[in-house]
C-alpha positions in Angstrom: 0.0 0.0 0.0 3.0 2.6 0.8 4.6 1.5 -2.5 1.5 2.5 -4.4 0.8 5.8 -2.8 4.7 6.3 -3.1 4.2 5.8 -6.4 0.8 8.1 -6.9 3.0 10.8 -5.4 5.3 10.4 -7.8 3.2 10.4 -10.8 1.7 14.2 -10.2 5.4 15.6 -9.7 6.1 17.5 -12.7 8.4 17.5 -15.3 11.1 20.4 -15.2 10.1 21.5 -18.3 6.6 21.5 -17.2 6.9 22.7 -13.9 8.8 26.3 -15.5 5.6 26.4 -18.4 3.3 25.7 -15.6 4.9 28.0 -12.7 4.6 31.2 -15.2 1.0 29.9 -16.6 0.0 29.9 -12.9 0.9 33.9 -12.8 -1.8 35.2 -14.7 -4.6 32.8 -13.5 -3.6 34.1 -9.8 -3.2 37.5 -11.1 -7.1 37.6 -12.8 -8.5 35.7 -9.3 -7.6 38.6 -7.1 -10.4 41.1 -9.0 -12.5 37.5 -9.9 -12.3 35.9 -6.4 -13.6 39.5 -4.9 -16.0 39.7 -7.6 -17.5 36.6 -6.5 -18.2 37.7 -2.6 -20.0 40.5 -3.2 -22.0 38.3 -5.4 -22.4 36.2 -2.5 -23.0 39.2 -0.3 -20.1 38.5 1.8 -16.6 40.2 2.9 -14.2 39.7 -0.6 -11.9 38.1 1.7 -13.9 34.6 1.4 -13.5 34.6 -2.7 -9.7 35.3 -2.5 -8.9 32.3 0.5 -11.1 30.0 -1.8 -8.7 31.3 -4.5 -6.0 29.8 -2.7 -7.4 26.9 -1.8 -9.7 25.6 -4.4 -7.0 25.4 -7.2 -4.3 23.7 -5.0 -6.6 21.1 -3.4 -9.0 20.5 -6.8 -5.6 20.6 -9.0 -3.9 17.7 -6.9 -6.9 15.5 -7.6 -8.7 16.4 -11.3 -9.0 13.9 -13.7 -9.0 16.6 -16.1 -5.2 17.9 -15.4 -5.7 21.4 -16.3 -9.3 22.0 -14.6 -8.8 25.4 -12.8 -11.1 25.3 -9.6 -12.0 28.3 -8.1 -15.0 31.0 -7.6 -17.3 31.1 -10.1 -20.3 33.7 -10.8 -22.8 31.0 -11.2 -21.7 29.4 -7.3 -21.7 32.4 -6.2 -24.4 33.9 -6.9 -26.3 30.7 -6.1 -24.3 30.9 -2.5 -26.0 34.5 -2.7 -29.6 33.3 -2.7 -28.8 30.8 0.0 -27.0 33.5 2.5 -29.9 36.0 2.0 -31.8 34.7 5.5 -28.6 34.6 7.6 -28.1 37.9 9.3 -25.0 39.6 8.4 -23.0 39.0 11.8 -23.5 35.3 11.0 -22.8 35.2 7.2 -18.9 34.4 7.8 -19.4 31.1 9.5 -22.9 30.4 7.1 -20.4 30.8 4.2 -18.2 27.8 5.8 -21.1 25.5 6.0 -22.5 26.1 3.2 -19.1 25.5 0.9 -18.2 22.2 3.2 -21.8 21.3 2.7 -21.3 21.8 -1.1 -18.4 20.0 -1.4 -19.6 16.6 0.4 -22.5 16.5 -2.0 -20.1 16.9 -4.8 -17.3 14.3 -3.4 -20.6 11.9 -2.7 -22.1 12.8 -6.7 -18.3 11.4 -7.6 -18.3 8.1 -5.4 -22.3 7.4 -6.5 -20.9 8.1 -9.8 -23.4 10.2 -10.6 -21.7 11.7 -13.3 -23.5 10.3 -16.2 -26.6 11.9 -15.8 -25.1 15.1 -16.6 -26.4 14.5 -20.0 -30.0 14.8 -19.3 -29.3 18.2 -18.6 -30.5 20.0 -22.2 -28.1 22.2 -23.9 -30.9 24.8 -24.0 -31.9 24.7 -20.4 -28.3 25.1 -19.3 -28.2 28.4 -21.8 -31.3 29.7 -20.6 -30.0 29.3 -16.6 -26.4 30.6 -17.9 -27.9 33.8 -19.4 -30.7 34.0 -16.9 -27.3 34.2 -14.1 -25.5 36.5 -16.6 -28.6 38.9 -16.4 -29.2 38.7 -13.0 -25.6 39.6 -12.4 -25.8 42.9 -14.7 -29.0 44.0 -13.3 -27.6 43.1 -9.2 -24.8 45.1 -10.0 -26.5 48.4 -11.0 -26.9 49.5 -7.6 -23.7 49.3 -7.2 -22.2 50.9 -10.2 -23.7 53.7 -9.3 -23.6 54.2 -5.7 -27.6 54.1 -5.4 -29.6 52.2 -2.6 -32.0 49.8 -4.1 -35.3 48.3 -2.8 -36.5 45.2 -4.4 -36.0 41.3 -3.6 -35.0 40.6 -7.1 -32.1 41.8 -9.1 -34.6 43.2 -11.8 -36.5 45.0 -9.1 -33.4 46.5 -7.7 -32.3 47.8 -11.5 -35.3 49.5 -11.5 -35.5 51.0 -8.6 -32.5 52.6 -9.2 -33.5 53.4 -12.9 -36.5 55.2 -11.7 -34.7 57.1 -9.2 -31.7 58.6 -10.5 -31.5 61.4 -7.7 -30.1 58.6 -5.2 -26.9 57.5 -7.8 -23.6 58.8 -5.9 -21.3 60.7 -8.8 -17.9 60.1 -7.3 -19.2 56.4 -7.4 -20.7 56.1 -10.7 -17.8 57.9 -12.4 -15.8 55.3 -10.8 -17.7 52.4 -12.1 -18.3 54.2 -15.7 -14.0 54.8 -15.8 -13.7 50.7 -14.5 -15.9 49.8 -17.7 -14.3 51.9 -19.8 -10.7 50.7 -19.2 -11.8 47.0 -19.3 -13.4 47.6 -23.3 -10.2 49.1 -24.1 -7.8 46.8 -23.0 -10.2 43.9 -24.0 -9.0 43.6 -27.6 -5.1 44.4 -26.2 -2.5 41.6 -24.9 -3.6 43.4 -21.6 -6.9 41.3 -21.6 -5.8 39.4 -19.1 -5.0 41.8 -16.6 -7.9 44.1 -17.6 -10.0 43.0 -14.6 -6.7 44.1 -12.3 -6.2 47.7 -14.6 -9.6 48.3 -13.9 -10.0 47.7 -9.9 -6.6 49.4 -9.3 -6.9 52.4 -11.2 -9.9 53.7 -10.2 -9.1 53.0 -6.6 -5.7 54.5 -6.9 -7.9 57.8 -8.3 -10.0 58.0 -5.2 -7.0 57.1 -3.2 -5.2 60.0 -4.5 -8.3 62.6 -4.4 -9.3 61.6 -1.0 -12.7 60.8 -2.2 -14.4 59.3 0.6 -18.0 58.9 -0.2 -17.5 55.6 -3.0 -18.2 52.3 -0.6 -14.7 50.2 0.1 -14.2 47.1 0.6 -13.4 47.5 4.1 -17.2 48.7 4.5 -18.1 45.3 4.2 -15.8 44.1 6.6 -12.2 43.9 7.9 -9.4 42.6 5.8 -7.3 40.4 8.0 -3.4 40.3 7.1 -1.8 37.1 5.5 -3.0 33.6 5.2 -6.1 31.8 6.9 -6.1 29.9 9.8 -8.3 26.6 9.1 -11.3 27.1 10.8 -14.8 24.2 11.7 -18.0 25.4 11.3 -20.7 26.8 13.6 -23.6 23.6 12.9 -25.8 26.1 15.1 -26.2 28.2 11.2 -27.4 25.3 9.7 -30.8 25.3 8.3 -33.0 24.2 5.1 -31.5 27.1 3.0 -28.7 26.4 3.7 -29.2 22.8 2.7 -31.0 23.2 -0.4 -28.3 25.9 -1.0 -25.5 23.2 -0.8 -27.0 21.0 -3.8 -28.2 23.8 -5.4 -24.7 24.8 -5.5 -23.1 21.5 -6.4 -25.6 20.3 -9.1 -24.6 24.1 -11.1 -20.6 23.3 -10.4 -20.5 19.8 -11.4 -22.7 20.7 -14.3 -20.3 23.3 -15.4 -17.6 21.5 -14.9 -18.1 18.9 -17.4 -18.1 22.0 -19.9 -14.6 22.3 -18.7 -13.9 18.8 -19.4 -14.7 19.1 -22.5 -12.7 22.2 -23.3 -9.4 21.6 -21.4 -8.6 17.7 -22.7 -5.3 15.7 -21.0 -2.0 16.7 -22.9 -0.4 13.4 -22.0 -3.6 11.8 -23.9 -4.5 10.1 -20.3 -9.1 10.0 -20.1 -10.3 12.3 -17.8 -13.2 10.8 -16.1 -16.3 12.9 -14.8 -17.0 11.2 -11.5 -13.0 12.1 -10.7 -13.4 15.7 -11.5 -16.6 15.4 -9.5 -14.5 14.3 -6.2 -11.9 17.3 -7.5 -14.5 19.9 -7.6 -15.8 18.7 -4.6 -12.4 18.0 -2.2 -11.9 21.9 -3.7 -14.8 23.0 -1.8 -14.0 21.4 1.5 -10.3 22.8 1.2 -12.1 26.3 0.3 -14.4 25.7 3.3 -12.1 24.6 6.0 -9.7 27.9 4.8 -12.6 29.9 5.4 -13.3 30.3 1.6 -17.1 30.7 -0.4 -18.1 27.9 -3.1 -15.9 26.7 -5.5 -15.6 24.9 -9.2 -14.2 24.2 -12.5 -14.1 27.9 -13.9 -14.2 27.7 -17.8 -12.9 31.5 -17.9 -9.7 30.6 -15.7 -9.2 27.6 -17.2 -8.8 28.8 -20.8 -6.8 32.0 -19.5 -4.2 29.3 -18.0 -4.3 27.1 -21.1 -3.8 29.8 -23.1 -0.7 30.8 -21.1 0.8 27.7 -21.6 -0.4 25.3 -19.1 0.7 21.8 -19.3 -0.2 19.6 -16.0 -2.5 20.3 -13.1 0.8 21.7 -11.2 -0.7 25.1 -13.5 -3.8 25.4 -11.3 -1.8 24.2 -7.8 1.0 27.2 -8.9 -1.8 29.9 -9.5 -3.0 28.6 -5.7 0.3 29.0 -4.7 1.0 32.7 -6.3 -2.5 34.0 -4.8 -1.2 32.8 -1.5 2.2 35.1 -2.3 -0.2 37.5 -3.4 -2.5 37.5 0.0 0.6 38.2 2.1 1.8 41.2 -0.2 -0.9 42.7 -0.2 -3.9 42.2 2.1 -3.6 45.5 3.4 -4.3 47.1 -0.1 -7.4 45.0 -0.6 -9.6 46.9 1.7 -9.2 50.0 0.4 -10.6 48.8 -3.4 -13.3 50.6 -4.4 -16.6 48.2 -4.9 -18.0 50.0 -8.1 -14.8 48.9 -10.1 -15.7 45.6 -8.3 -19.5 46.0 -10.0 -18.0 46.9 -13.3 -16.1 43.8 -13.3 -19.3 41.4 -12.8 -21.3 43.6 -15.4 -18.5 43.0 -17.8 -18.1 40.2 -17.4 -22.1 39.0 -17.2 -22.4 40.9 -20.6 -19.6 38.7 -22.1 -20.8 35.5 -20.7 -23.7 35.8 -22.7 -23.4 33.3 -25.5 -25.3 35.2 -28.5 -24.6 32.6 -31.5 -26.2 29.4 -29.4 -29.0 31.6 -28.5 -30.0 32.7 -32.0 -29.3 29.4 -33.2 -32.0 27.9 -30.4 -34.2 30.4 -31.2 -34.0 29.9 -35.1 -34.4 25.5 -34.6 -37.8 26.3 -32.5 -39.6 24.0 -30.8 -39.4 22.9 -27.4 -35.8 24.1 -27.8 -37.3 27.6 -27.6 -39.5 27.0 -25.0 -36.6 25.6 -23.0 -34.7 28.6 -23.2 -37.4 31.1 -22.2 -38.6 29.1 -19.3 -35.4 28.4 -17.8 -34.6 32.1 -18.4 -37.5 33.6 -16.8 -37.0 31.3 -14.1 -33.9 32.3 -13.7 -34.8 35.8 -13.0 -37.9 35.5 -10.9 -37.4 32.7 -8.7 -34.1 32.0 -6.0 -31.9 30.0 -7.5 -32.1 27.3 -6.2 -36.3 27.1 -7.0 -34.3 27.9 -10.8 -32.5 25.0 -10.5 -35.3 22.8 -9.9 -37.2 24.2 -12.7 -34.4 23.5 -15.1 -33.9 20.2 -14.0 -37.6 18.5 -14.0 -37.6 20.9 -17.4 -34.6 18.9 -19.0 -36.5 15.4 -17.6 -40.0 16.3 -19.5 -38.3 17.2 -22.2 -36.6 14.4 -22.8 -39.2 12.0 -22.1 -41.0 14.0 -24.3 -38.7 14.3 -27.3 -38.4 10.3 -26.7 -41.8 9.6 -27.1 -42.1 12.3 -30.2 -39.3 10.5 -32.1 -40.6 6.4 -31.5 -41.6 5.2 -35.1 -43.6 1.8 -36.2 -42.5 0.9 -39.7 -43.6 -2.2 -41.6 -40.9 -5.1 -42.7 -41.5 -7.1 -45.7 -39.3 -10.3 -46.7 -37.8 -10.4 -50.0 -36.7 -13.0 -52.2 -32.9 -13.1 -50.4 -33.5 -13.3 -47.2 -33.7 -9.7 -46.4 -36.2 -7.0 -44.8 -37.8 -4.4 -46.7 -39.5 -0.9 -45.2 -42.2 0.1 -45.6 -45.5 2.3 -43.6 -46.7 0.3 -41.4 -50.6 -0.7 -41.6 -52.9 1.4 -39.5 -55.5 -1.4 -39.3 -55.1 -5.1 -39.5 -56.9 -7.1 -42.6 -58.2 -10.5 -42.1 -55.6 -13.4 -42.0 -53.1 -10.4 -42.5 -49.7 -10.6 -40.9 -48.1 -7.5 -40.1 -44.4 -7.8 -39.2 -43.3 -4.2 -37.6 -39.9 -2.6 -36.0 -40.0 -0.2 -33.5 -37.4 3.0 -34.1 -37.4 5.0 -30.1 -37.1 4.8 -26.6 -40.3 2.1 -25.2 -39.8 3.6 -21.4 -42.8 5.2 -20.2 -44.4 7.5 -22.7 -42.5 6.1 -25.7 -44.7 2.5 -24.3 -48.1 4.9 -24.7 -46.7 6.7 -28.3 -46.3 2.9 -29.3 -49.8 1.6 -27.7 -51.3 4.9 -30.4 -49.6 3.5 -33.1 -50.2 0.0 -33.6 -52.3 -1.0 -36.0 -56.2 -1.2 -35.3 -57.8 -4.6 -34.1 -61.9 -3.7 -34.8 -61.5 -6.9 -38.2 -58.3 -9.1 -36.8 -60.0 -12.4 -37.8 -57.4 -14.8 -37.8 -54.6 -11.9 -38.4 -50.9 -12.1 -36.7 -48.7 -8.8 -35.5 -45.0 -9.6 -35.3 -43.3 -7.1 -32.8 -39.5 -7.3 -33.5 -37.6 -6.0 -30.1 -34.1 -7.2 -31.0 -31.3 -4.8 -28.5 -34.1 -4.1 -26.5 -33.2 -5.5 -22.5 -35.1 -3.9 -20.0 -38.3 -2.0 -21.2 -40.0 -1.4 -17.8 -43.5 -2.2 -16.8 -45.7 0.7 -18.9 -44.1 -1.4 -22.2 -45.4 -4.9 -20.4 -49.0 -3.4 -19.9 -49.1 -2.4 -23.6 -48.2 -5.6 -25.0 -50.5 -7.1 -22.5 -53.4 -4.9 -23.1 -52.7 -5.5 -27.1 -52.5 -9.3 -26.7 -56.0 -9.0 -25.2 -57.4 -7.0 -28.0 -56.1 -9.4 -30.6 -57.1 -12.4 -29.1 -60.3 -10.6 -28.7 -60.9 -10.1 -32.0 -59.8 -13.6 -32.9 -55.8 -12.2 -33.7 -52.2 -13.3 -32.0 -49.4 -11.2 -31.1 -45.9 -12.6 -31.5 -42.4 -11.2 -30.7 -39.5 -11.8 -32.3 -36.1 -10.9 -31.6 -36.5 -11.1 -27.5 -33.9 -11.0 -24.9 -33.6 -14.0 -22.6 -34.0 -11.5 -19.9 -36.6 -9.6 -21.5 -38.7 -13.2 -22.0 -38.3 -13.7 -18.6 -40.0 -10.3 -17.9 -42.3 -11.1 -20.1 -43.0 -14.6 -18.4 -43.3 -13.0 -14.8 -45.9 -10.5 -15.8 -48.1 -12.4 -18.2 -51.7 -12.0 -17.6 -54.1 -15.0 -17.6 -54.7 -15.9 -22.1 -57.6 -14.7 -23.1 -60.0 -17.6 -25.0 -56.6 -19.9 -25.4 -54.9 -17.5 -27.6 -51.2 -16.4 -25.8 -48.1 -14.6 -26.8 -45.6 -16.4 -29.0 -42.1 -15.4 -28.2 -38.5 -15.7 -30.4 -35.6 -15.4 -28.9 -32.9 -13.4 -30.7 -30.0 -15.7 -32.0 -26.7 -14.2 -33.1 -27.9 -14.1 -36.7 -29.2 -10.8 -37.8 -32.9 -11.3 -38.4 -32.9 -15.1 -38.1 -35.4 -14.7 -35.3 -37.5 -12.5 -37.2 -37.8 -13.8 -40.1 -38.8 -17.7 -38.2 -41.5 -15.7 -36.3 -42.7 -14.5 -39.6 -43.2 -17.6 -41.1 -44.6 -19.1 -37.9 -47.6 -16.1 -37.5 -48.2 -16.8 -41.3 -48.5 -20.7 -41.0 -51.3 -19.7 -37.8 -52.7 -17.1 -40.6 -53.8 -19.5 -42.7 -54.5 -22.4 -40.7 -58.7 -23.2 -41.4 -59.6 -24.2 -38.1 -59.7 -20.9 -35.8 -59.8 -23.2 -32.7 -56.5 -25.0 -33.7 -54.0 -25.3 -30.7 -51.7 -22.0 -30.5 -47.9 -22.7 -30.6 -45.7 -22.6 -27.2 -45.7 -18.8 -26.2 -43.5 -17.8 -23.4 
């Protein structure tokens, strides 16, 4: 057992190549999370301090155990302002310690998601649902950040109510403060198409600040209003349990089911140099063993950031020792200068979120949802105005029973009954399949779409009609399928009934062993003799099909309508 850890410790040391590339791509990533990380607090409505110790922490402790090597963990706007809705019932005395709880809580969901492997079912989350969420967070974060821009006091629960507010009553907007904002947005568009970019967010908190600084303006909030800055690193810190309580909660899996989600967008964008797979579930324990280092260090919520991660990539990261160096130079960065922080002004801090709100809006995806239509539309819209009028974790919720009734929906839209006809070689032809049966008929039919739940009830509307089944045979061909669930057994049931009713037989071809012995355990009582005639699938494309063919035609056009039904499972 020592041998192998010896030997997993060995395995994440870096290269000396690497380790240089990865020391100076950890500079800027650092550098960007000092304006990000305090970005992200005041989202959360807490002192800034919170978002730059999970800035040290979350990177270090997520980049020693991501699958995904270059995954940069840290604050993000979407945890944060979900931490946000979550914190806004704590009374501020007790939001430091709530913060704690709440990012511990956060992360042992996520590190549980990752051992239940839970990380497959990211995939039911629709694209469009996710963009309407994203841009609905995007807006929320422009319009919660009006107030302030400008300096104004806002009245309202929601961020749109507080934008307007302020909108409507412009005599309450502090000048000092707005010009401070408006000069924050204006350096950030011009250095956003300059190498500069990815210091902009650092040009534009310190030179505004430095201004007021220099001018002794002292009416534009600080960040020491919100609290005290302590000097240097945190101490690790427990939390108070005497906090805890069902926002809180919900909070926490609110939190983690937006991070893991997004991570797996980072995933997908930041792929293994050394070709090695990075696996979900592993960057679900990352994200989540980021959190409880955040927590412990006194940090807010945590995860894979696909802004930080591309800006460290970009800069030439290699190996996950990029994401624990940027941990590393924020810590270097906390001890130079923690007594600087306080005195940043918070509308350069506003600025920064607007910006970067407006430029998280993806305009392309949402034209192109909007020009496909459909329930791809709807999606979008509902998720959005969710978004914006509901906390987010009642969003959340929205968006993911929306993404579940969607797909169950879209599965049962796309099932398809088709008819097969042999041909002279020994193949299958396709054709429309009948909508009513004729008399000593035999209708031999594949079925193209999921057969859980409503796909069983699309199928149950689209067989053919019974009403003049005398002596006529319907071949179901279910070849692949293993495990169809009990709506599917009720149809075929109910159906059996009807065509024995009407003096038919229904037979199966194709069938899984396992599947037949479904079948077997929930058969109903035959109706007048007739039963179910089942063929198992043989390793021979259509061999199964095409004997259950020939056996429902030799029962066709037997003469005797009492004659003794074949074997049926």
């Amino acid at each position: 057992m020592l041998a192998s850890i010896a030997a997993r410790a060995r395995s994440l040391l870096p290269g000396r190549r690497d380790a240089r590339r990865d020391a100076i791509a950890g500079l800027p990533a650092a550098i960007s999370s000092v304006p990000d990380g305090m970005a992200a607090s005041v989202l959360a409505g807490v002192n800034p301090i919170h978002g730059l110790y999970a800035c040290v922490a979350g990177p270090v402790a997520g980049g020693l155990t991501a699958g995904t090597q270059r995954m940069m963990i840290t604050t993000t706007s979407a945890a944060a302002l979900a931490a946000g809705s979550a914190l806004q019932g704590v009374p501020a005395g007790q939001r430091d310690d709530a913060v704690l709880l709440l990012t511990l809580l956060a992360g042992l969901v996520m590190v549980g998601a990752g051992i239940a492997r839970l990380g497959r079912y990211t995939r039911f989350v629709s694209h469009s649902v996710m963009m309407g969420f994203l841009t609905g967070v995007a807006v929320n974060i422009v319009l919660g950040q009006i107030p302030h821009l400008l300096g104004a006091p806002a009245d309202g629960d929601t961020a749109i109510e507080k934008a307007l507010h302020v909108l409507t009553h412009p005599g309450g907007v502090e000048l000092s403060s707005a010009a401070c904002g408006a000069s924050a947005i204006l350096i950030l568009l011009g250095l956003a198409r300059t190498p500069l970019r990815p210091v902009g967010a650092l040009f534009a908190l310190a030179m505004p600040t430095l201004a007021i600084v220099l001018l002794g303006v002292d009416s534009v909030a600080q960040v020491s209003d919100i609290g005290a800055i302590p000097a240097g690193l945190p101490s690790p810190a427990l939390p108070n349990l005497g906090t805890l309580n069902a926002d809180l909660a919900i909070g926490a899996f609110s939190i983690a089911a937006i991070v893991l989600v997004q991570g797996a967008g980072v995933r997908q964008s930041a792929p293994n140099l050394d070709a090695s797979r990075s696996r979900i579930n592993t960057d679900f324990i990352a994200q989540g063993v980021g959190n409880l280092a955040a927590g412990l260090l006194r940090g807010q919520p945590v995860g894979g950031s696909v802004g930080t991660t591309a800006l460290s990539v970009a800069a030439g990261a290699r190996t996950r020792w990029a994401a624990i160096f940027a941990g590393a130079w924020m810590a270097v960065i906390l001890i130079a200068f923690s007594g600087q922080i306080g005195k940043v002004v918070l509308p350069t801090l506003a600025a920064i979120l607007i910006f970067a709100g407006v430029g998280s809006i993806r305009h392309g995806q949402l034209v192109t949802i909007a020009r496909a239509g459909g329930v791809g539309r709807v999606a979008v819209v509902t998720t959005f105005v969710a978004t914006l009028a509901l906390p987010i974790a009642a969003a959340v919720g929205v968006g993911v029973a929306l993404s579940l009734v969607l797909q169950l929906n879209q599965e049962a839209s796309d099932l398809r009954v088709v008819s097969l006809v042999p041909t002279d070689d020994g193949g299958l032809r396709e054709g429309p399949a009948p909508t009513a049966l004729q008399p000593r008929s035999v209708a031999l039919l594949e079925i193209y779409g999921s057969l859980l739940f409503a796909g069983a009830r699309t199928l149950e509307a689209r067989l053919p009609d019974v009403a003049d089944a005398t002596r006529a045979a319907v071949v179901l061909r279910l070849r692949g399928r293993v495990n169809l669930g009990t709506t599917f057994l009720v149809v075929v049931l109910e159906y059996q009934e009807q065509l024995a009713a009407a003096g038919g037989r229904l037979f199966l071809s194709g069938v899984d062993a396992s599947l037949l012995d479904q079948l077997r355990r929930a058969r109903a009582a035959d109706v007048e003799g007739a039963g179910i005639q089942a063929f198992v699938a043989t390793e021979v494309l259509g061999e199964s099909t095409l004997d259950g063919y020939r056996a429902a035609q030799a029962w066709a056009s037997e003469v005797s309508p009492d004659a003794e039904p074949a074997s049926g499972c």
